[in-house]
C-alpha positions as CSV (number, residue, x, y, z in Angstrom):
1,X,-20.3,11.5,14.6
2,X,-23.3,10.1,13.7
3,X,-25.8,8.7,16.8
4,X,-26.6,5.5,14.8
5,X,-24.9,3.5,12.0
6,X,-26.4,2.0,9.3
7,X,-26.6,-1.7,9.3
8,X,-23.1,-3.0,8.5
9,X,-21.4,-0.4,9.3
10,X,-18.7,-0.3,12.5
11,X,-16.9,2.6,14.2
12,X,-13.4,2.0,14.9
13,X,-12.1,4.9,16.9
14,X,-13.2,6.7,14.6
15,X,-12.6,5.1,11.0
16,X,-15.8,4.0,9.9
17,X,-15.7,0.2,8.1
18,X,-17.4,-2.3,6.6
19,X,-18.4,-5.0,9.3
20,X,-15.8,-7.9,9.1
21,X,-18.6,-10.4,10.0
22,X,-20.2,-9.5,6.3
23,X,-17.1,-10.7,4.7
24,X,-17.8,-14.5,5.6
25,X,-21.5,-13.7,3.9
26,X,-20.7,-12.0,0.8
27,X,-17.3,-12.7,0.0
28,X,-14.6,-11.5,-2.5
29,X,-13.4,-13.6,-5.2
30,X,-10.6,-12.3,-7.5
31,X,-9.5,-14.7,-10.5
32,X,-5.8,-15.4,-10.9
33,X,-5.7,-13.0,-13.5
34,X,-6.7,-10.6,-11.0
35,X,-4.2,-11.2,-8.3
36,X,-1.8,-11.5,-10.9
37,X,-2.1,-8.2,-12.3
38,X,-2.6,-6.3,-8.6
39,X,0.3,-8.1,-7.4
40,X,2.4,-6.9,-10.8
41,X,1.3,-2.7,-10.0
42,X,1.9,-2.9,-6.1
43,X,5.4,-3.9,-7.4
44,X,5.7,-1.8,-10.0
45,X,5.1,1.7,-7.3
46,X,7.5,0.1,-4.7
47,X,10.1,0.2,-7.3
48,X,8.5,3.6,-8.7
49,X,8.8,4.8,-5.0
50,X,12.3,3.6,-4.2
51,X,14.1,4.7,-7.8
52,X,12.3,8.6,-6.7
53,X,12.8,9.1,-2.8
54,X,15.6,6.0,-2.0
55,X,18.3,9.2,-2.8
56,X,16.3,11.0,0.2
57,X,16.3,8.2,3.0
58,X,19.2,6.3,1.8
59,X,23.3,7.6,2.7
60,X,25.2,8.3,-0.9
61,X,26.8,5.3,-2.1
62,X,30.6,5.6,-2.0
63,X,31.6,5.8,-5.4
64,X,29.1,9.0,-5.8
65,X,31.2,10.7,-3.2
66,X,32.9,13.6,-4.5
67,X,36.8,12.7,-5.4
68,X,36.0,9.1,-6.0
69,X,36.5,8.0,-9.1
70,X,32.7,7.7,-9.1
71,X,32.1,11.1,-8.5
């Protein structure tokens, strides 16, 4: 670990970030386009996620049970 930071920079346990008090002086601006469209592809990998590992968290549904007329 470094002895001294550079300006901005903070140490939190470890996990070095940008200072919280420079958001307030150079803020972030997205358009509504923008949110839009991040909003749309965080969706989109939850549902990715959940169609590819739900089958590996989730207990079988019962009409994929073996003998069921779903299975």
């Amino acid at each position: 670990m470094p002895d001294e930071l550079p300006p901005g920079v903070v140490d939190n346990d470890g996990h070095y970030e940008v200072d919280p008090a420079l958001m307030s002086i150079y803020p972030q601006f997205a358009t509504d386009f923008e949110v839009d469209r991040i909003v749309k592809d965080r969706l989109e990998y939850l549902y990715w996620v959940q169609r590819h590992f739900a089958d590996q968290v989730l207990p079988p549904r019962a009409e994929d049970a073996p003998g069921l007329d779903g299975g």
